[in-house]
Each structure stands twice: as structure tokens, then as C-alpha cells.
PyMOL Python script that loads the backbone (N, CA, C, O; Angstrom):
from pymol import cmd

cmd.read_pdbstr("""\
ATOM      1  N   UNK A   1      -6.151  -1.960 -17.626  1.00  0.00           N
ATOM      2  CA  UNK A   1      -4.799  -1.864 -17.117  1.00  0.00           C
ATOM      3  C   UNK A   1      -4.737  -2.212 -15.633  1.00  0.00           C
ATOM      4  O   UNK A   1      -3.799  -2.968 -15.379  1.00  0.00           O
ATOM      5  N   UNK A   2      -5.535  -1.838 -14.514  1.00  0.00           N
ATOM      6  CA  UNK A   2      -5.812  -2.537 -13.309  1.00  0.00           C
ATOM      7  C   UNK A   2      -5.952  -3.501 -12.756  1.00  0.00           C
ATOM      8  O   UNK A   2      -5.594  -3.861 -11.635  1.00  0.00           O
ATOM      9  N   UNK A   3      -6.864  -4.301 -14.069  1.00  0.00           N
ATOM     10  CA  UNK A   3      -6.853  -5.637 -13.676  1.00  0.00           C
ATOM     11  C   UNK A   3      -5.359  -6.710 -14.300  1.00  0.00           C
ATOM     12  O   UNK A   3      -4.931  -7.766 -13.837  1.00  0.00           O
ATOM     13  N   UNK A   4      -4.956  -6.023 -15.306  1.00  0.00           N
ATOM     14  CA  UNK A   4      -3.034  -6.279 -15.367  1.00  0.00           C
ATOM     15  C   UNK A   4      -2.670  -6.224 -14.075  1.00  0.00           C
ATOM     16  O   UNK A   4      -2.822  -7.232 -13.385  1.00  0.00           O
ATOM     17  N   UNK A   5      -2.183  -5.166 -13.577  1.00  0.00           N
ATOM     18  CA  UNK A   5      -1.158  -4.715 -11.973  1.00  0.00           C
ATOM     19  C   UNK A   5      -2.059  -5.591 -11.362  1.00  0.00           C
ATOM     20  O   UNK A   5      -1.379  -6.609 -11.239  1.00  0.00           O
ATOM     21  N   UNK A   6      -3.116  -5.821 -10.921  1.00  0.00           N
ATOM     22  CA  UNK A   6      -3.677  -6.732  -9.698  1.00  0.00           C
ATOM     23  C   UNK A   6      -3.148  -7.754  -9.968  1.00  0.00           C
ATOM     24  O   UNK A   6      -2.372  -8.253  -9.152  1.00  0.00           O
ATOM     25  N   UNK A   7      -3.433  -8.437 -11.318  1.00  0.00           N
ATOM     26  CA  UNK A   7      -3.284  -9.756 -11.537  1.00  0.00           C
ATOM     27  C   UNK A   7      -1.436  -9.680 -11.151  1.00  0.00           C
ATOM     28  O   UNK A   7      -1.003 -10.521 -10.363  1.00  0.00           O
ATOM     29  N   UNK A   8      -0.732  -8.926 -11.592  1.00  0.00           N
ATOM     30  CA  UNK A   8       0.599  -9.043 -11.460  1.00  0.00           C
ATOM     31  C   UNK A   8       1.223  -9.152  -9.483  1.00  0.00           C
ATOM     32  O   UNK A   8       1.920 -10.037  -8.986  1.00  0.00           O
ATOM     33  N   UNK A   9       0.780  -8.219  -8.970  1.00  0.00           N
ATOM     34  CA  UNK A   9       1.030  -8.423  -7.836  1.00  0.00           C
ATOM     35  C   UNK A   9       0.351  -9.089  -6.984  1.00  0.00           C
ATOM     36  O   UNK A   9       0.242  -8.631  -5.847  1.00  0.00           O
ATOM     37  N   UNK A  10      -0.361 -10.516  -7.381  1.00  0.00           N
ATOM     38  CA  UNK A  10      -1.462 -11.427  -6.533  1.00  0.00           C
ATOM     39  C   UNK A  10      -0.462 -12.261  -6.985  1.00  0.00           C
ATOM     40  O   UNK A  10      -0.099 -12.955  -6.035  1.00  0.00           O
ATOM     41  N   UNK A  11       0.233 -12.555  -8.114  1.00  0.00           N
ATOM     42  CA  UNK A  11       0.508 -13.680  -8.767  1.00  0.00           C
ATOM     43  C   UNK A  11       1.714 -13.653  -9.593  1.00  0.00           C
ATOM     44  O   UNK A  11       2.618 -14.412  -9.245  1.00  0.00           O
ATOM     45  N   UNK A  12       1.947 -12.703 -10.924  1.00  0.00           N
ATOM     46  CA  UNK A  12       3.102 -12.593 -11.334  1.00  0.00           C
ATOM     47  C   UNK A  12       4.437 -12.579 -10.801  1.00  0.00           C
ATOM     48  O   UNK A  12       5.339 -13.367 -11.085  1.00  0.00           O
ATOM     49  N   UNK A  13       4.494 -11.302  -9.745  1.00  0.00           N
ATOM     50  CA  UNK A  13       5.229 -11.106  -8.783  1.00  0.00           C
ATOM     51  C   UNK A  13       5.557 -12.533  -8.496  1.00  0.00           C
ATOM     52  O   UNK A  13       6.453 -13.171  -9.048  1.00  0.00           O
ATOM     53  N   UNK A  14       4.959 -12.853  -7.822  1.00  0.00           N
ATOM     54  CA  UNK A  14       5.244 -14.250  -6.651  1.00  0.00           C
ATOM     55  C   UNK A  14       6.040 -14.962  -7.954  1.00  0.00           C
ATOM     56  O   UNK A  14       7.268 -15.032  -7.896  1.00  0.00           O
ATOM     57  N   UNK A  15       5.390 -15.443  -9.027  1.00  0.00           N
ATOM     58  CA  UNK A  15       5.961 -16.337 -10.166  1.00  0.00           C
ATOM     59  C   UNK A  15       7.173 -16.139 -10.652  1.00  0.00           C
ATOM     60  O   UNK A  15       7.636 -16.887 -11.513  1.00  0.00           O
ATOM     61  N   UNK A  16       8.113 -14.674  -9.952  1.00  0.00           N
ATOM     62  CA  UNK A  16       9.129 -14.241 -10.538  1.00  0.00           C
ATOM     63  C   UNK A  16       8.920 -13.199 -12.460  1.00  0.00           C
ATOM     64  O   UNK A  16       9.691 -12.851 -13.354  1.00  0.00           O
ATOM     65  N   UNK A  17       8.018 -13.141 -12.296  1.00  0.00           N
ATOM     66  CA  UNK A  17       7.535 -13.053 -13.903  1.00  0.00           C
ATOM     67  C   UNK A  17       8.103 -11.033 -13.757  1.00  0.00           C
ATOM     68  O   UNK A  17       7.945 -10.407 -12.709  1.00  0.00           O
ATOM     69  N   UNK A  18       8.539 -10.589 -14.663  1.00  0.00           N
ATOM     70  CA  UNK A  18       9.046  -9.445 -14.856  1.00  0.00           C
ATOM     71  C   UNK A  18       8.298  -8.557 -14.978  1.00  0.00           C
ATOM     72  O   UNK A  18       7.689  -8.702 -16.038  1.00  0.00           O
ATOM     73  N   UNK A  19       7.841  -7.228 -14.181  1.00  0.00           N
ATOM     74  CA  UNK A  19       7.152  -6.377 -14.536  1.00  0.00           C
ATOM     75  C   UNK A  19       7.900  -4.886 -15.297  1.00  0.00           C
ATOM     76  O   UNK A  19       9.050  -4.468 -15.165  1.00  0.00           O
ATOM     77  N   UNK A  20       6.642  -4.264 -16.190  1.00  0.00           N
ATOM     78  CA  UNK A  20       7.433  -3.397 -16.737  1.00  0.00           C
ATOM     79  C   UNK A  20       6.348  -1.947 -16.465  1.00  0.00           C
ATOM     80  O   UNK A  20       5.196  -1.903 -16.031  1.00  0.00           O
ATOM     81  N   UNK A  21       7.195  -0.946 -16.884  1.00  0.00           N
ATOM     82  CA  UNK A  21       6.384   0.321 -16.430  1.00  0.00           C
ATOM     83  C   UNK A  21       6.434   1.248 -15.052  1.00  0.00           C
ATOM     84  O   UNK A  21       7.465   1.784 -14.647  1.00  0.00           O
ATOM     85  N   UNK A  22       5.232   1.336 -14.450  1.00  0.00           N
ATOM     86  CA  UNK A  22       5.278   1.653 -13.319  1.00  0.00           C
ATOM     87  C   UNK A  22       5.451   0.574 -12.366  1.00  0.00           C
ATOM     88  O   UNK A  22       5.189  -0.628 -12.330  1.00  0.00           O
ATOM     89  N   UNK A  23       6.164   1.716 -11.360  1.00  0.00           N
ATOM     90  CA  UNK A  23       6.984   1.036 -10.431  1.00  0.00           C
ATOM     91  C   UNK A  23       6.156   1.434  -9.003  1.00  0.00           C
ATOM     92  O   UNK A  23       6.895   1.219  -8.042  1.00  0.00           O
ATOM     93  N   UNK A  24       5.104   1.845  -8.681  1.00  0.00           N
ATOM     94  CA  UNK A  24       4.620   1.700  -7.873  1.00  0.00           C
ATOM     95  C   UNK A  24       3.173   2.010  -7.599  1.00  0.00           C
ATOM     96  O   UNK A  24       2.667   3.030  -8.067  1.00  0.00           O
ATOM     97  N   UNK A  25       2.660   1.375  -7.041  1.00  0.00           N
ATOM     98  CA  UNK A  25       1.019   0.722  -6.765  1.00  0.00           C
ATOM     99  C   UNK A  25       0.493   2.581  -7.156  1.00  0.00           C
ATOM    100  O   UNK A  25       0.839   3.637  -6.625  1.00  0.00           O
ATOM    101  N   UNK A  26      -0.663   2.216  -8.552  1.00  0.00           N
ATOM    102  CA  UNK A  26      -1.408   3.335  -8.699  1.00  0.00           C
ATOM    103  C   UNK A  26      -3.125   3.038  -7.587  1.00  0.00           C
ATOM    104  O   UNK A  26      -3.651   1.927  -7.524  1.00  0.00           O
ATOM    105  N   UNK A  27      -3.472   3.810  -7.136  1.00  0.00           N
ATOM    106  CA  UNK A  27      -5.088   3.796  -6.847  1.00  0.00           C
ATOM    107  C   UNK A  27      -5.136   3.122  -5.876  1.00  0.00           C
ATOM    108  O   UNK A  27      -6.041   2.287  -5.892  1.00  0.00           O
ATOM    109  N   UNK A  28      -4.128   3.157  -4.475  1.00  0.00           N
ATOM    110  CA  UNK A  28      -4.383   2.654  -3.516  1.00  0.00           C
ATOM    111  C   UNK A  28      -5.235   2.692  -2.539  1.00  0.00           C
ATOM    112  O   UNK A  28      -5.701   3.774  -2.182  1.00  0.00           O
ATOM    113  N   UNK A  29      -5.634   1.369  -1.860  1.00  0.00           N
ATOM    114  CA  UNK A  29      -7.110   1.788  -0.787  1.00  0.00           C
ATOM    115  C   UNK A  29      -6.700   2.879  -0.851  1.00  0.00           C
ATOM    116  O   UNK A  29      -5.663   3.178  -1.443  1.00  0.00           O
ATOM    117  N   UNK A  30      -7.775   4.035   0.022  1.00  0.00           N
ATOM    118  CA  UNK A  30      -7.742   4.633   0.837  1.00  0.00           C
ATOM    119  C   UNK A  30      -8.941   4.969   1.652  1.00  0.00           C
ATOM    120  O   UNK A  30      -9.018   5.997   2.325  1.00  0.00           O
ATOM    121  N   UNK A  31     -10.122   3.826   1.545  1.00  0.00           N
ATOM    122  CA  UNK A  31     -11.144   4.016   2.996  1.00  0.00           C
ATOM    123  C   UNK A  31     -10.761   2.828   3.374  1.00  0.00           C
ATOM    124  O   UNK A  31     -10.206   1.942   2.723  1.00  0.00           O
ATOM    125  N   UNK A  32     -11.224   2.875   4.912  1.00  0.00           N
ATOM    126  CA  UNK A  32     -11.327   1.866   5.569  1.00  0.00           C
ATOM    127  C   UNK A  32     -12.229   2.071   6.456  1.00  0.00           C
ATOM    128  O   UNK A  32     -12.172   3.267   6.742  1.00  0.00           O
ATOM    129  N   UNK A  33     -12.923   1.628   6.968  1.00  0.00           N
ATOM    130  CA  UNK A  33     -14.785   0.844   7.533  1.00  0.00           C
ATOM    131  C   UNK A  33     -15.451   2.570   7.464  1.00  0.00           C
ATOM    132  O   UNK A  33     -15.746   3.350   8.369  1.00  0.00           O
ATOM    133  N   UNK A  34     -15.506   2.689   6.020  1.00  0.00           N
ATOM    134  CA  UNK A  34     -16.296   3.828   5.723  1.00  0.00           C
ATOM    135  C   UNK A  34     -15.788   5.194   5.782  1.00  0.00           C
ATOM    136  O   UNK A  34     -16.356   6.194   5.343  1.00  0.00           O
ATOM    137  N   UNK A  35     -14.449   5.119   6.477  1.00  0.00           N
ATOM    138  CA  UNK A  35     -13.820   6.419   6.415  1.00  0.00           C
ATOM    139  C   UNK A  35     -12.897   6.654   5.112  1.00  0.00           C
ATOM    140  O   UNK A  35     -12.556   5.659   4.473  1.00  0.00           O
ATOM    141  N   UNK A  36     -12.629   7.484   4.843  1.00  0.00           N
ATOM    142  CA  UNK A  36     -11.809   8.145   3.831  1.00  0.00           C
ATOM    143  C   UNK A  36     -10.893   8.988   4.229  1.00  0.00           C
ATOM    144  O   UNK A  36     -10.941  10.096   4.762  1.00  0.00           O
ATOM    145  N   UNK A  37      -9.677   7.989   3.741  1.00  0.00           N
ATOM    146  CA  UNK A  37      -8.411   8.425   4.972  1.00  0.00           C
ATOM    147  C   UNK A  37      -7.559   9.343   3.819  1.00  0.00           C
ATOM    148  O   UNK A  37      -6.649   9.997   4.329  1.00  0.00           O
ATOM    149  N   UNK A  38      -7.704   9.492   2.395  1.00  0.00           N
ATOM    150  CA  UNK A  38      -6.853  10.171   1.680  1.00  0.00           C
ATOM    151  C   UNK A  38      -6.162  11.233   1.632  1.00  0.00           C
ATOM    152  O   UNK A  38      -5.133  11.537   1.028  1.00  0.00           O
ATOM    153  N   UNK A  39      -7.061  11.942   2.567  1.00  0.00           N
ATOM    154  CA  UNK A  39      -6.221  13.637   2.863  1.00  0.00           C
ATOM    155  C   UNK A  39      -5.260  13.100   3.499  1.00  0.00           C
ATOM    156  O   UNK A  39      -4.245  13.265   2.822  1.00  0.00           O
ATOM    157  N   UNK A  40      -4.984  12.428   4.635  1.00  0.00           N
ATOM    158  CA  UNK A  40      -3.853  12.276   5.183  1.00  0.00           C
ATOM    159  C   UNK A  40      -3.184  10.956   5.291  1.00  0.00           C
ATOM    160  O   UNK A  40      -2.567  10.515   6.260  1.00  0.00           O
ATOM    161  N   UNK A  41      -3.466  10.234   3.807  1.00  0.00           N
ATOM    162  CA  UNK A  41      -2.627   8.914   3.842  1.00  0.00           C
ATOM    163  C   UNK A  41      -2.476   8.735   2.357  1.00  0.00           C
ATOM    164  O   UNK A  41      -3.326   8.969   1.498  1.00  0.00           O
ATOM    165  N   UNK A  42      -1.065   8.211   2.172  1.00  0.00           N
ATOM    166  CA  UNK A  42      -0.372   8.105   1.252  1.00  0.00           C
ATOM    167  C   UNK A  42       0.196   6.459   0.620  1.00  0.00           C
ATOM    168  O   UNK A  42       1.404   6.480   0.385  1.00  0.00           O
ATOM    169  N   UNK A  43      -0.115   5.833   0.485  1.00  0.00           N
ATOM    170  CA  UNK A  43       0.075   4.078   0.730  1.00  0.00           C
ATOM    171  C   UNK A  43       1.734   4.392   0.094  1.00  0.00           C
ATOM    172  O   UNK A  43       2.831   4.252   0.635  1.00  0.00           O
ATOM    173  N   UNK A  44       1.495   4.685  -0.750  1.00  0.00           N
ATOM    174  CA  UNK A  44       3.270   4.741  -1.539  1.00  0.00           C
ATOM    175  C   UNK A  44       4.395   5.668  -0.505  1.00  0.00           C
ATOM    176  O   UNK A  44       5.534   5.227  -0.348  1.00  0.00           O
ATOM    177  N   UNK A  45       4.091   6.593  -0.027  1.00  0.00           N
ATOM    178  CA  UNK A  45       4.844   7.439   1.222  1.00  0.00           C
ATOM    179  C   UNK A  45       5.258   6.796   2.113  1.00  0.00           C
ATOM    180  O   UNK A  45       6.436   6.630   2.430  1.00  0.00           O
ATOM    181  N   UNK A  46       4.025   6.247   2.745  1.00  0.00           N
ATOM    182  CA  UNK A  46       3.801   5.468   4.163  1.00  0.00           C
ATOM    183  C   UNK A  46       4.556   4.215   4.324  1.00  0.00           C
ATOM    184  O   UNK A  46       4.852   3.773   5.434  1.00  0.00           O
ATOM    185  N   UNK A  47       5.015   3.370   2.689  1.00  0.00           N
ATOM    186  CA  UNK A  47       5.360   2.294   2.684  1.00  0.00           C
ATOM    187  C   UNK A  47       6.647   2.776   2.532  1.00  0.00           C
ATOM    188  O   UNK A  47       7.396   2.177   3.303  1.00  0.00           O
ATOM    189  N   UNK A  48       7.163   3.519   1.934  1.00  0.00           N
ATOM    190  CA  UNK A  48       8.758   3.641   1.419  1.00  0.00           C
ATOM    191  C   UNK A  48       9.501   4.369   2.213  1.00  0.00           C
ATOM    192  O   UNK A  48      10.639   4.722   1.905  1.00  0.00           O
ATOM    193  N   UNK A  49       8.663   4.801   3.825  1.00  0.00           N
ATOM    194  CA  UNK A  49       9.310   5.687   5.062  1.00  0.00           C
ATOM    195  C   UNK A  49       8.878   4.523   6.201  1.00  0.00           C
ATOM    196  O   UNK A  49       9.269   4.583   7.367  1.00  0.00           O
ATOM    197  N   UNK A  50       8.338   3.858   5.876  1.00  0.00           N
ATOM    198  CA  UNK A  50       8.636   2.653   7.076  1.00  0.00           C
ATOM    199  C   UNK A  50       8.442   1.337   6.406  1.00  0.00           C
ATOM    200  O   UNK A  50       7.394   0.739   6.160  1.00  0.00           O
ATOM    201  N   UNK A  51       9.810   0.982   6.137  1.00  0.00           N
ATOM    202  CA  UNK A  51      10.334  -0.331   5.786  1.00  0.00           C
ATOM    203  C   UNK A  51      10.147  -1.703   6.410  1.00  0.00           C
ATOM    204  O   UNK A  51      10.102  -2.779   5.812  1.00  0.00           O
ATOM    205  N   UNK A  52      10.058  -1.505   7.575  1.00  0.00           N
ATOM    206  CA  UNK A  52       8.941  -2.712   8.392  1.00  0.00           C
ATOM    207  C   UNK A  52       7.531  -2.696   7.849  1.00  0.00           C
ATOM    208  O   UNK A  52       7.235  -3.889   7.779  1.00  0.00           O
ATOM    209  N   UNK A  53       6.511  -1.989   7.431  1.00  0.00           N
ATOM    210  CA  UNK A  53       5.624  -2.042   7.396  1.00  0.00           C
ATOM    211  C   UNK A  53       5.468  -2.817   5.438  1.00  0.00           C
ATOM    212  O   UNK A  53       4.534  -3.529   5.069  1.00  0.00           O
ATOM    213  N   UNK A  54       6.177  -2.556   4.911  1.00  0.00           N
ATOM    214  CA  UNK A  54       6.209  -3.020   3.435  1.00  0.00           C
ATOM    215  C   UNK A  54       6.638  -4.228   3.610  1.00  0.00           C
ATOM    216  O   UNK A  54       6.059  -5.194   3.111  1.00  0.00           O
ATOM    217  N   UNK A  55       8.228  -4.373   4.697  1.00  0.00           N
ATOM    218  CA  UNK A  55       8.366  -5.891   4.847  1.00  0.00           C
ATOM    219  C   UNK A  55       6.936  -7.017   5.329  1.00  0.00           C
ATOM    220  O   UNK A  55       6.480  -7.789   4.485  1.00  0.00           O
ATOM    221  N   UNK A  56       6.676  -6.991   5.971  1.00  0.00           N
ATOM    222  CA  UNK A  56       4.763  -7.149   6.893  1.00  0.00           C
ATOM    223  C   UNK A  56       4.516  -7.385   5.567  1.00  0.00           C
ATOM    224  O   UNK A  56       4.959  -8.450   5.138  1.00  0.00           O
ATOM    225  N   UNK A  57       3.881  -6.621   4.742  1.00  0.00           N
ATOM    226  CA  UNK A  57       2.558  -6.536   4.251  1.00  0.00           C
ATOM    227  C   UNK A  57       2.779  -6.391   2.417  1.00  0.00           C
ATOM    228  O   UNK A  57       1.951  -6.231   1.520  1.00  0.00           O
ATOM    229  N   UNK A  58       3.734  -6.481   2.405  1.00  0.00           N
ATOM    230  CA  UNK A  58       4.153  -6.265   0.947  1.00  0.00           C
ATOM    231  C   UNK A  58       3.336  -5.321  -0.298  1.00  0.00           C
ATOM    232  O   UNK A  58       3.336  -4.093  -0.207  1.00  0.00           O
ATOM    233  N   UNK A  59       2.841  -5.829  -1.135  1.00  0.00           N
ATOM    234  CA  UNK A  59       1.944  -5.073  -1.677  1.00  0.00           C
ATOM    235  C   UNK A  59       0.602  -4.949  -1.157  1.00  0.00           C
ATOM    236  O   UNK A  59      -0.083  -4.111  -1.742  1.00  0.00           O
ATOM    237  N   UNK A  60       0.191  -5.415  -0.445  1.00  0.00           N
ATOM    238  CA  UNK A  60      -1.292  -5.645   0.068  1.00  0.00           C
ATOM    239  C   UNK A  60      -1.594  -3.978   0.668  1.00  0.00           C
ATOM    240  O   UNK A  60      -1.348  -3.663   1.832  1.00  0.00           O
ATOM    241  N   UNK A  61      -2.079  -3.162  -0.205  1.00  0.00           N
ATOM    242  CA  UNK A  61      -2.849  -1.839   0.193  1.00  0.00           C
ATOM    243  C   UNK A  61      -3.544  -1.965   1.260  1.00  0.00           C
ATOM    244  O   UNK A  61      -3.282  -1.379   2.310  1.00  0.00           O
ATOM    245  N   UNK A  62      -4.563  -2.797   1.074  1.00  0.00           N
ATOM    246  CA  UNK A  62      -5.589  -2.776   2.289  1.00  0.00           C
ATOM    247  C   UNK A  62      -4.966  -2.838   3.668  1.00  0.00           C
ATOM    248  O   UNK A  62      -5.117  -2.083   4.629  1.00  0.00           O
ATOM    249  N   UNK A  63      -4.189  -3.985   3.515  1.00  0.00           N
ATOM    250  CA  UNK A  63      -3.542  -4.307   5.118  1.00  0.00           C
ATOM    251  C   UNK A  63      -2.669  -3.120   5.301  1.00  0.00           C
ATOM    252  O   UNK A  63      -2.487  -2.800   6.476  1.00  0.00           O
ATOM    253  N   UNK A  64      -2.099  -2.410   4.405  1.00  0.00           N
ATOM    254  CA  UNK A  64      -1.059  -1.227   4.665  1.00  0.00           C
ATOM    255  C   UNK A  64      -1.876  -0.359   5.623  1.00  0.00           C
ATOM    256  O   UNK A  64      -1.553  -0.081   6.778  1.00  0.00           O
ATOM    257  N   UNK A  65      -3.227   0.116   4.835  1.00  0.00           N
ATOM    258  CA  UNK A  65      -3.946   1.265   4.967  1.00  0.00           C
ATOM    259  C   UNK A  65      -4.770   0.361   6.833  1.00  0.00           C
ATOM    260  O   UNK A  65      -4.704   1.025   7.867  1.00  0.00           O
ATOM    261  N   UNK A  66      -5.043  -0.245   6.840  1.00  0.00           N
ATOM    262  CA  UNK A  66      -5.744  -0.864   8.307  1.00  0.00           C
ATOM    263  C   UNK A  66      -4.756  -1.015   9.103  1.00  0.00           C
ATOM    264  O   UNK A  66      -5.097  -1.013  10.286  1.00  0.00           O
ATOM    265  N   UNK A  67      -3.138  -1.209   8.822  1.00  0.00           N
ATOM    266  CA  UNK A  67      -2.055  -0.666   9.873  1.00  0.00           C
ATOM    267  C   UNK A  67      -2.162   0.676  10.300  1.00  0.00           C
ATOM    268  O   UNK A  67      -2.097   1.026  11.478  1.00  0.00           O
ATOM    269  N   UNK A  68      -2.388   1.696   8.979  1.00  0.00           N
ATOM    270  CA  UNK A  68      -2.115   2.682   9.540  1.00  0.00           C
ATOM    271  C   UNK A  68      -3.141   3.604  10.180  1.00  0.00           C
ATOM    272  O   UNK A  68      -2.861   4.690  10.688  1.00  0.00           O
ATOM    273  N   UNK A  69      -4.412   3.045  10.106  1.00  0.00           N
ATOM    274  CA  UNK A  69      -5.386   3.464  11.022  1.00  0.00           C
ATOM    275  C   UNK A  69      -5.460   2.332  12.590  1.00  0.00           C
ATOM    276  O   UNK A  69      -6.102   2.826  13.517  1.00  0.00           O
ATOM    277  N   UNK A  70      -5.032   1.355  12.768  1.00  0.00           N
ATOM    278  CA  UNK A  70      -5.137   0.793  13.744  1.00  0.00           C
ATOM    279  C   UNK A  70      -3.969   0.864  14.521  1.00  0.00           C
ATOM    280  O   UNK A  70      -4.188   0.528  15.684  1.00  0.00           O
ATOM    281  N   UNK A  71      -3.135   1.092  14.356  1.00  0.00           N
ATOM    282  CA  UNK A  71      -1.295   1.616  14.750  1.00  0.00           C
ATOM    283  C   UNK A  71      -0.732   2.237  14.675  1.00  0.00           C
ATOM    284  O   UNK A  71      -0.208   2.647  15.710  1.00  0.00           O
ATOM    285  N   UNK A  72      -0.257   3.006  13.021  1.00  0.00           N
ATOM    286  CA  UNK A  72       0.058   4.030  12.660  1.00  0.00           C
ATOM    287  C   UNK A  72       0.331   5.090  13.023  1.00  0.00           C
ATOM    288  O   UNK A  72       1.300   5.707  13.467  1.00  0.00           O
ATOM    289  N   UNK A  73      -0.782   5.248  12.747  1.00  0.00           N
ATOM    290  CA  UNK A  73      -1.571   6.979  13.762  1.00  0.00           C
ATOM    291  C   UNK A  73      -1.254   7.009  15.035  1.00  0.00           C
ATOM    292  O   UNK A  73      -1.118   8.165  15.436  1.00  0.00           O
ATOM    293  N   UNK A  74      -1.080   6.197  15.834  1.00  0.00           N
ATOM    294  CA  UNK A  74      -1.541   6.135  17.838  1.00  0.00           C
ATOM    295  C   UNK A  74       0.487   6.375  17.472  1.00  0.00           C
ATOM    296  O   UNK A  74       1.049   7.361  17.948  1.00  0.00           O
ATOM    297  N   UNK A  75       1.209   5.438  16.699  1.00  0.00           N
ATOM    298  CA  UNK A  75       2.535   5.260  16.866  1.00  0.00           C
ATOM    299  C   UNK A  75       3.600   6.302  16.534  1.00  0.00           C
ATOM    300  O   UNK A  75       4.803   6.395  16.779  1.00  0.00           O
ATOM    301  N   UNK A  76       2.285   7.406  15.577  1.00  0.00           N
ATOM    302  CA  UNK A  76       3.367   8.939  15.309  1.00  0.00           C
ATOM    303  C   UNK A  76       3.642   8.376  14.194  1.00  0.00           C
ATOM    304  O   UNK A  76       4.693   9.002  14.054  1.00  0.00           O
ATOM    305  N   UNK A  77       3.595   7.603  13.095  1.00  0.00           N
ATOM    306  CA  UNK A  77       4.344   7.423  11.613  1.00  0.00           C
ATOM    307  C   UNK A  77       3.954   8.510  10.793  1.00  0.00           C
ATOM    308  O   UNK A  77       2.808   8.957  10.758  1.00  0.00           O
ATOM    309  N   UNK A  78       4.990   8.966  10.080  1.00  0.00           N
ATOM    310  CA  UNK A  78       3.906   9.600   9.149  1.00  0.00           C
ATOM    311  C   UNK A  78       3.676   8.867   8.085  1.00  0.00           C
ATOM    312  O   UNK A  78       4.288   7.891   7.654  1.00  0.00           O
ATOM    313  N   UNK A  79       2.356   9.642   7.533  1.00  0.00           N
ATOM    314  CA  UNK A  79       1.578   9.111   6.850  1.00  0.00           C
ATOM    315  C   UNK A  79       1.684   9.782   5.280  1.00  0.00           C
ATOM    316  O   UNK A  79       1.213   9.376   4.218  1.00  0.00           O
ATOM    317  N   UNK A  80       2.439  10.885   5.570  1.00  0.00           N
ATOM    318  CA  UNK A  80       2.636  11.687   3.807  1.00  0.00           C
ATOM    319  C   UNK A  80       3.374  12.577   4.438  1.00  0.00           C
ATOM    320  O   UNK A  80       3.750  12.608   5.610  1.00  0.00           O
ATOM    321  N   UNK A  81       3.606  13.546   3.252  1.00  0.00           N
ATOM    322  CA  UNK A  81       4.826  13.966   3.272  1.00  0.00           C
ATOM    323  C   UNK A  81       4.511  15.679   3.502  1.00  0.00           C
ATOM    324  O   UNK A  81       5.447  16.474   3.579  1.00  0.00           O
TER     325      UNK A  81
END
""", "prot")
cmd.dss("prot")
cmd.show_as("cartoon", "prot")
cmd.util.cbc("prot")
cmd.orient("prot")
């Protein structure tokens, strides 16, 4: 089922092609260069309380989650709820 949603949001998406089900990214990063940011990061929270940052980066987890350790954090966003 993972490699469905990947394949859909690398490619379907873009193709216009219709998705069904869940409506938002299951099993998002959450390390980045070895840390494990999950206690206090939420990719689905973080994206749907700052709307610039989803515009940016769209589905791309990784780049979400390396905003919010390289910017994020220093900028006060929150990160969950």
C-alpha cells in the first residue's frame, strides 16, 4: 500500500489521476541527519498550520521535515498540536 501513495504523489498526482481513501500522507519522515524529531514534529500538523510551507514543498515530507529543523524551530512555528 506505500509503494501505491508514493507512486501516487511522485506521479499520479502531477498526472491529474484521482486519488481515493486517505487524505493525508501516512508515515511521514521524521529523522533527519540521525535525529528523531517525532516527539515534537508532526508533518500533517506542521503542513496544514503553515500554508506557505505546503505551498514550497508540497508533498515532499523530507523537505517539510529539513524546513522545520533548519527554520522552523529558530522561527517559533509550531510543530504539533
Amino acid at each position: 500500500m506505500k509503494s501505491y501513495y508514493m507512486h501516487y504523489i511522485a506521479s499520479g498526482k502531477k498526472e491529474g489521476r484521482a486519488g481515493t481513501g486517505c487524505k493525508t500522507l501516512q508515515g511521514a519522515v521524521t529523522v533527519y541527519n540521525g535525529v528523531d524529531y517525532s516527539a515534537v514534529f508532526d508533518y500533517n500538523y506542521y503542513i496544514s498550520n503553515n500554508g506557505d510551507i505546503k505551498a514550497a514543498f508540497w508533498d515532499d515530507d523530507v523537505a517539510v521535515l529539513a524546513h522545520f529543523v533548519n527554520y522552523g524551530m529558530s522561527e517559533g512555528r509550531r510543530k504539533n498540536c
